[in-house]
C-alpha positions in Angstrom: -0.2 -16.3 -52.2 -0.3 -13.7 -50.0 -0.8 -13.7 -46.1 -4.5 -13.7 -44.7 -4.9 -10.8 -42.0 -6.3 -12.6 -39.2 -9.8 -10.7 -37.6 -9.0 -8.5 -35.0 -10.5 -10.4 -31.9 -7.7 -12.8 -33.4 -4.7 -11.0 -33.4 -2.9 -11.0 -30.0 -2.5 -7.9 -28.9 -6.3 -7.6 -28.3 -6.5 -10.8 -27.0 -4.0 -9.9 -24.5 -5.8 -5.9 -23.9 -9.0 -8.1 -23.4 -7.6 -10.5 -20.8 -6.2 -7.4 -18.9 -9.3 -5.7 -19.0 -11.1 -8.6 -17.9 -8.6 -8.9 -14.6 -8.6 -5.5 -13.8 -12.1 -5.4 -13.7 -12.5 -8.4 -11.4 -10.0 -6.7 -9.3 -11.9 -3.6 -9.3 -15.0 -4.8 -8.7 -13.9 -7.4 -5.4 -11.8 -4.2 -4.1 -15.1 -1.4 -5.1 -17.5 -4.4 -3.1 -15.0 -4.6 -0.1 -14.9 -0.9 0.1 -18.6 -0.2 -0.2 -19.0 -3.0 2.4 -16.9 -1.6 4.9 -17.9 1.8 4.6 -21.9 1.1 4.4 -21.1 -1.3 7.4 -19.4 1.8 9.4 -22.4 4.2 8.8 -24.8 1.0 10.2 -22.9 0.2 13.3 -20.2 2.5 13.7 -16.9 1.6 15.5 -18.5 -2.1 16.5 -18.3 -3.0 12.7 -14.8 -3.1 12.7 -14.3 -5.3 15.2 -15.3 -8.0 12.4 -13.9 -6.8 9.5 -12.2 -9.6 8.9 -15.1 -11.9 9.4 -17.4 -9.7 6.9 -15.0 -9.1 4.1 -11.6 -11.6 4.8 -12.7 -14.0 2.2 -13.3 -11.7 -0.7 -9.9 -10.1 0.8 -7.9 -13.0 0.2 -9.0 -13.6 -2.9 -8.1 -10.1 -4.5 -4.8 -11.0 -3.0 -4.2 -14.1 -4.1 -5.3 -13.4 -7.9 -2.9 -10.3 -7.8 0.0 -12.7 -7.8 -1.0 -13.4 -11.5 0.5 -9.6 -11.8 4.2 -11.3 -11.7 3.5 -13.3 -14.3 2.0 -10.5 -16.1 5.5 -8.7 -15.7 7.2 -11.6 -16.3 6.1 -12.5 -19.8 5.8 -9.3 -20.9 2.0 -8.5 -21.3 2.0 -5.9 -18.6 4.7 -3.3 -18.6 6.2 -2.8 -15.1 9.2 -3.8 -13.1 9.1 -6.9 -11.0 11.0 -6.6 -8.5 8.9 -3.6 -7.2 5.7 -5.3 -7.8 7.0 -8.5 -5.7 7.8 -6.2 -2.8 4.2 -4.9 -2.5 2.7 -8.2 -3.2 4.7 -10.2 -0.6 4.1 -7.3 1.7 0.7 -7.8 1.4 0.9 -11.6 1.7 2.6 -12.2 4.7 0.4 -9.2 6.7 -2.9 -11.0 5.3 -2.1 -14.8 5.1 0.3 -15.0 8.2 -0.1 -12.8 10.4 -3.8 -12.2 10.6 -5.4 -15.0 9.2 -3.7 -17.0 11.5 -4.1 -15.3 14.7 -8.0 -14.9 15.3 -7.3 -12.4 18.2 -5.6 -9.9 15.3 -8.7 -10.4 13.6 -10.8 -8.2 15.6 -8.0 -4.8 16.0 -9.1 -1.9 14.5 -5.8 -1.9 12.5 -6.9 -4.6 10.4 -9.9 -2.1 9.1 -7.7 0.6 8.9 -5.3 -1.5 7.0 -8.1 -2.8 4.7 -9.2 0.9 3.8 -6.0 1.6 2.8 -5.0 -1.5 0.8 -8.5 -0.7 -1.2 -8.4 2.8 -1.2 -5.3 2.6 -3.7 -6.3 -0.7 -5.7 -9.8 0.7 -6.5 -8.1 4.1 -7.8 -5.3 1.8 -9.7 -7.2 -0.7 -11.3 -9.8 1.8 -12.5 -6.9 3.9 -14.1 -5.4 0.3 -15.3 -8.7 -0.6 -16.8 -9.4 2.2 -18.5 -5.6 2.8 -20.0 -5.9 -0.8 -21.7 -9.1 0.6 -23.9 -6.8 3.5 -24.6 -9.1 5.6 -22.6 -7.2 8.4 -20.1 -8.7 11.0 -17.9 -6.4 14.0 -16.4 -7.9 13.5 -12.9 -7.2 10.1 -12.9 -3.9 9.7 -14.0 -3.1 12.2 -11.8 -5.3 10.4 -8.6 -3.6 7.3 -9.5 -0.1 8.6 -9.7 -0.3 10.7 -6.4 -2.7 9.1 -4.1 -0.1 6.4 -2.9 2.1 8.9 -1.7 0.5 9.4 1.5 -1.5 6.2 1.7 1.8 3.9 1.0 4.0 5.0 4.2 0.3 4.6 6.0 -0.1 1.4 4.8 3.3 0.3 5.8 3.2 2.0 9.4 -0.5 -0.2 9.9 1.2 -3.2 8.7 4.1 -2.5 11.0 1.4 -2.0 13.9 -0.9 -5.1 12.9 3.2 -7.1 13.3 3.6 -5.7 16.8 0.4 -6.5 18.2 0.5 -9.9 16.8 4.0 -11.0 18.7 2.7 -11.3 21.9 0.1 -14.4 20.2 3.0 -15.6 18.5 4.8 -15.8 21.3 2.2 -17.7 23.7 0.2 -19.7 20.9 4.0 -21.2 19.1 2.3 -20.7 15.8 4.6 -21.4 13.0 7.8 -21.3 15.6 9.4 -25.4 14.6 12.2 -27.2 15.9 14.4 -28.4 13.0 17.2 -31.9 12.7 20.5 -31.2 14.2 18.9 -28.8 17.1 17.9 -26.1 14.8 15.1 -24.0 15.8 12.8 -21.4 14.5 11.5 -19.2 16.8 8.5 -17.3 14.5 8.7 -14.2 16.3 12.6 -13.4 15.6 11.6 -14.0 11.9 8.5 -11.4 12.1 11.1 -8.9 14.1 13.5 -9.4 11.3 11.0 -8.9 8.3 9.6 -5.5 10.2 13.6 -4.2 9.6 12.8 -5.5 6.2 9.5 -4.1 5.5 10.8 -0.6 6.1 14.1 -1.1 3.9 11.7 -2.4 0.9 9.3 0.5 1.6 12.1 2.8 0.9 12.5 1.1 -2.6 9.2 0.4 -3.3 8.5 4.7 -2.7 11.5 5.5 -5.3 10.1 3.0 -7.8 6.9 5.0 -7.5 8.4 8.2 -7.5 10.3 8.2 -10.5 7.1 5.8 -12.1 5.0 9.2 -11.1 7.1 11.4 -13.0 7.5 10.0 -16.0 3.6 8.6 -16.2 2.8 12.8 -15.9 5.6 13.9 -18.4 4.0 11.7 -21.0 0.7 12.5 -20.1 1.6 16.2 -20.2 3.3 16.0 -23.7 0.3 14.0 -25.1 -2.4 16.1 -23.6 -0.1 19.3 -25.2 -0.1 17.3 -29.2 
């Protein structure tokens, strides 16, 4: 007897192009809310909305960022094509500015860097996940790809400069409040501080990587796209 073709919603390449389509589109939709909230905030009260930012969108914020982390498991078994270890160094970027350094610090939570470092971080997701979405259905436009595959390129080094910033300003709270610094067995310390001094060396060493991975992802996205668009 020969083998039954199993209906298409059945097979599991679509069931895995509909799950991705359905998580992109989440994450387009919290990050396209955030953004339209900021911005029609901004035009309503001007400079005084960003003062509570965090307080207006940090919520919805964390939870964009904590569903992203489902994109390393993406990677890892295979249903998303991209290398990991890049994606992990944008993520835990990302995670450590948002979860530890200003959630936990209230007075961080009103600098304008935060807003600034929001309007970034959204800036680029909105632009990626639509051009993610969109490439799952097969569908591709020229100004897109080409958005999506440039516009980090002088957000990214922003984004990392504001999350260096949004790290300074928050040492001197560190310092005072003793948040996360612990005193270990056998007279070992951690002094929090130290460790947020040593990840802003870090931060700047992975940003280097992180700007080559996208580099060389750039030009090979556009040399397909060119030789496809040219067929």
């Amino acid at each position: 007897m020969g083998r039954v073709a199993l209906p298409s919603w059945l097979q599991p390449r679509y069931r895995k192009n509909v799950y991705l389509f359905i998580y992109y589109l989440i994450q387009f939709c919290g990050h396209s809310w955030i953004f339209t909230n900021m911005t029609v905030r901004f035009f309503s009260f001007g400079k005084d909305s960003m003062i509570d930012t965090f307080y207006a969108i940090g919520l919805v914020m964390r939870l964009c960022q904590s569903i992203s982390v489902l994109e390393l498991l993406h990677i890892y078994v295979g249903i998303e094509s991209n290398h990991l270890f890049p994606r992990f160094l944008q993520l835990t970027e990302r995670i450590i500015i948002l979860f530890v350094v200003i959630t936990s610090q209230e007075e961080i939570q009103e600098k304008y860097v935060v807003c600034v470092l929001f309007i970034f971080w959204n800036l680029l997701d909105m632009v990626r996940y639509t051009y993610s979405m969109l490439a799952v259905i097969g569908t591709s436009y020229a100004i897109l790809t080409w958005l999506s595959q440039t516009l980090w390129m002088p957000i990214y080094p922003l984004c990392v400069l504001a999350e260096a910033f949004t790290i300074y300003q928050s040492l001197p709270y560190f310092e005072s409040f003793g948040t996360f610094s612990t005193k270990l067995p056998f007279d070992v310390a951690i002094y929090f501080p130290y460790v947020l001094k040593l990840y802003l060396m870090m931060l700047f060493i992975g940003m280097y990587f992180t700007y080559s991975h996208l580099y060389s992802e750039r030009r090979d996205v556009l040399r397909v796209f060119s030789i496809k668009k040219n067929m």
